[in-house]
C-alpha positions in Angstrom: -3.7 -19.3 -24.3 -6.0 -19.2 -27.7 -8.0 -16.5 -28.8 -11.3 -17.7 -27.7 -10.2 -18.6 -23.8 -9.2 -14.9 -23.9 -12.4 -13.3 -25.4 -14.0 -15.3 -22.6 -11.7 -13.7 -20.2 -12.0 -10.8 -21.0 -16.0 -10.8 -21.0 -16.1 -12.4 -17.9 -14.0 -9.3 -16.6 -16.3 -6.7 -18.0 -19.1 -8.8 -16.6 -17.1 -8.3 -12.6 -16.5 -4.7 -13.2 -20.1 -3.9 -13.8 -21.0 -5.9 -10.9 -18.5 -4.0 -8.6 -20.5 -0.7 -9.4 -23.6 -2.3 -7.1 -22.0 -4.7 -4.9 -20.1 -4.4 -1.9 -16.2 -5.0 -3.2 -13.8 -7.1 -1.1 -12.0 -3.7 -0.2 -14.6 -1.9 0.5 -15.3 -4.9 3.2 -11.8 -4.4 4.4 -11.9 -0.8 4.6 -15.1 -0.7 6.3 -14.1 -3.2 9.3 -10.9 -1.5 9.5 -12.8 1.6 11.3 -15.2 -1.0 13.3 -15.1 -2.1 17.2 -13.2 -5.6 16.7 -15.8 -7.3 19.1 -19.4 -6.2 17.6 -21.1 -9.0 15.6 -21.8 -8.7 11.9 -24.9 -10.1 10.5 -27.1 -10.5 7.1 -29.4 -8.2 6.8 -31.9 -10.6 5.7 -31.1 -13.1 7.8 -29.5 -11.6 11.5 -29.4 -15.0 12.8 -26.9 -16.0 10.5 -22.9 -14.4 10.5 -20.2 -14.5 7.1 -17.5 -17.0 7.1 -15.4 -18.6 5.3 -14.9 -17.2 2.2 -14.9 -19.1 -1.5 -15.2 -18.5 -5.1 -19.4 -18.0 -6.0 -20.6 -20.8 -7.8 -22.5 -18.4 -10.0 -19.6 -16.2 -11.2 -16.0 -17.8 -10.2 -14.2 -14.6 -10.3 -16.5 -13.3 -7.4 -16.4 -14.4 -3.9 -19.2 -16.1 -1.6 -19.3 -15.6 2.0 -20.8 -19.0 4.1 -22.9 -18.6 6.5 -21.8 -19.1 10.5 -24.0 -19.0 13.6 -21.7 -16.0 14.9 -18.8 -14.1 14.0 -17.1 -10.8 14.9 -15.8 -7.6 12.8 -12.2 -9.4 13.8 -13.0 -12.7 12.5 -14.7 -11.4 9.4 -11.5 -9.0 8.7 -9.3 -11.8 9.0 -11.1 -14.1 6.6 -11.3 -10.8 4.4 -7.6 -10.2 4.4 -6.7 -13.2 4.1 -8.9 -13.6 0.8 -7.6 -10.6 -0.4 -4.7 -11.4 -3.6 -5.4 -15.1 -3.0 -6.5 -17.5 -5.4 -9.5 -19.4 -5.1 -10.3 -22.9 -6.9 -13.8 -22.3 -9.0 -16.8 -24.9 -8.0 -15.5 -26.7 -11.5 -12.2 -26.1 -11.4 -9.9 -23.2 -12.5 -8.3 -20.6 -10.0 -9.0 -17.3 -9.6 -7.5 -14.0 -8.3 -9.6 -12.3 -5.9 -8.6 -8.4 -5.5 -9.9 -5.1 -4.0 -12.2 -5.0 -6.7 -13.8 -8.6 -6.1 -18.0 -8.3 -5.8 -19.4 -10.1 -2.7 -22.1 -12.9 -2.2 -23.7 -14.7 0.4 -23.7 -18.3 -1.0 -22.6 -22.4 0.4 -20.5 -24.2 -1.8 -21.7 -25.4 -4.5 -25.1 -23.1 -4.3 -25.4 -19.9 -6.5 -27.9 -18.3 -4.2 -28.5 -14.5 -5.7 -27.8 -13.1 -2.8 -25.7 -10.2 -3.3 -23.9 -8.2 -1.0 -24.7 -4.3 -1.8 -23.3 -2.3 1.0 -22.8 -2.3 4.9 -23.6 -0.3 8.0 -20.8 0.2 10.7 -22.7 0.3 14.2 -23.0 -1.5 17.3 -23.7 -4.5 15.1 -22.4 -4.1 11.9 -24.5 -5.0 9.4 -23.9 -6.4 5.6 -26.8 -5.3 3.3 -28.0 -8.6 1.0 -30.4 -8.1 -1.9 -31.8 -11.2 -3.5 -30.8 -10.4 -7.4 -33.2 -12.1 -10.2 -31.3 -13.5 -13.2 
């Protein structure tokens, strides 16, 4: 690896650390659903017609994950995409794979799309409930 592909890495990890300190975090996710009733729903708090899916590298910042939109899903299906993501490699919208960890920021975002929408917390209840917050660049 040269010199310059590592100052990139190494800004583009200073740039996910800052972003884990006001997004939700891929174990904070985990840790979260781990405490909640495997059969309540989990919704967007701007949208609560819409449910997380599948999980993929955000088109906006590779190193950070996206979660697609589904008509429905449960705290058990979201836990299991979540674990599942968790130390697993994800192919970037151009190319290159990256590492996705406990420290990984969270999205809401389709492929290809690099929506803003960022995931900043969640609230554990009869419906859990993932907060968004539309970010301006």
């Amino acid at each position: 690896m040269n010199n310059l592909q590592r100052t990139f890495d190494a800004m583009s990890e200073a740039a996910r650390a800052t972003r884990s300190q006001y997004h939700l975090t891929l174990g904070q996710l985990i840790d979260a659903l781990h405490t909640a009733k495997r059969t309540s729903p989990v919704v967007f708090s701007d949208d609560t017609a819409a449910s997380p899916g599948d999980f993929l590298s955000y088109r906006g910042y590779y190193v950070d994950l996206a979660m697609q939109s589904v008509p429905h899903a449960t705290v058990q299906d979201v836990y299991e995409h979540a674990r599942l993501a968790l130390n697993n490699l994800f192919e970037g919208y151009k190319g290159g794979t990256f590492h996705m960890g406990e420290d990984t920021p969270l999205w809401v975002s389709e492929y290809g799309s690099a929506s803003g929408r960022a995931i900043i917390g969640i609230e554990v209840g009869e419906t859990v409930v993932l907060v968004v917050r539309q970010l301006k660049d």
